[in-house]
N, C-alpha and C positions, 0 to 999 in steps of 0.2 A: 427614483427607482424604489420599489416596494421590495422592504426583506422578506425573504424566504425560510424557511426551513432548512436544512443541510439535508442530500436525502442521502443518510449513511451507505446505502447499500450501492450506491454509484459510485462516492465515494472509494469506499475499500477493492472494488472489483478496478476503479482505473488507476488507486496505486499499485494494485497485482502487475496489471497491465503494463504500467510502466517498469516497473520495476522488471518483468520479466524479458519484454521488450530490452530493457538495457543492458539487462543479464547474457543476452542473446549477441547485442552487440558486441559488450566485450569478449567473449569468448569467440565472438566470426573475427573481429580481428585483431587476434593473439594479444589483447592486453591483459587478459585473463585466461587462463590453462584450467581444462575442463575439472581435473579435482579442486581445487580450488573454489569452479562455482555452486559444488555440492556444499560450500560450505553458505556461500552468499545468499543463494537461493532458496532455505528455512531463514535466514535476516530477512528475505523481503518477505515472505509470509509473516511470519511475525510481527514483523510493522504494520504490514497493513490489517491484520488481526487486532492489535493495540489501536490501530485508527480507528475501526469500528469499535472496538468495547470504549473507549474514549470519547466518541462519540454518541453513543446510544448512550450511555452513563450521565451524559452532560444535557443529552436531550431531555433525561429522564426526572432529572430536577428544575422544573418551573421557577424562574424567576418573575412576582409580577412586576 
């Protein structure tokens, strides 16, 4: 199988995704209480903000 390229910007939008996806879960059933995931929910942007600069940053140095 032929390597690819990472394409950053899928990347970061399907860790949002998941992440807010799971965010949703726990607070539909109560293992997480709604103030609580106002705290959770700028941790998953953030990560997945750091996956993209982390990414592009590393795309953006060529190894040959």
């Amino acid at each position: 199988m032929a390597k690819h390229e990472t394409d950053v910007t899928s990347l970061v939008f399907g860790v949002l995704f998941l992440g807010l996806a799971g965010l949703w879960a726990l607070v539909r059933y109560d293992a997480l209480s709604l103030p609580a995931a106002s705290v959770v929910a700028p941790i998953v942007l953030i990560l997945a903000g750091a996956a993209g600069l982390v990414l592009s940053l590393r795309r953006g140095v060529r190894r040959p």
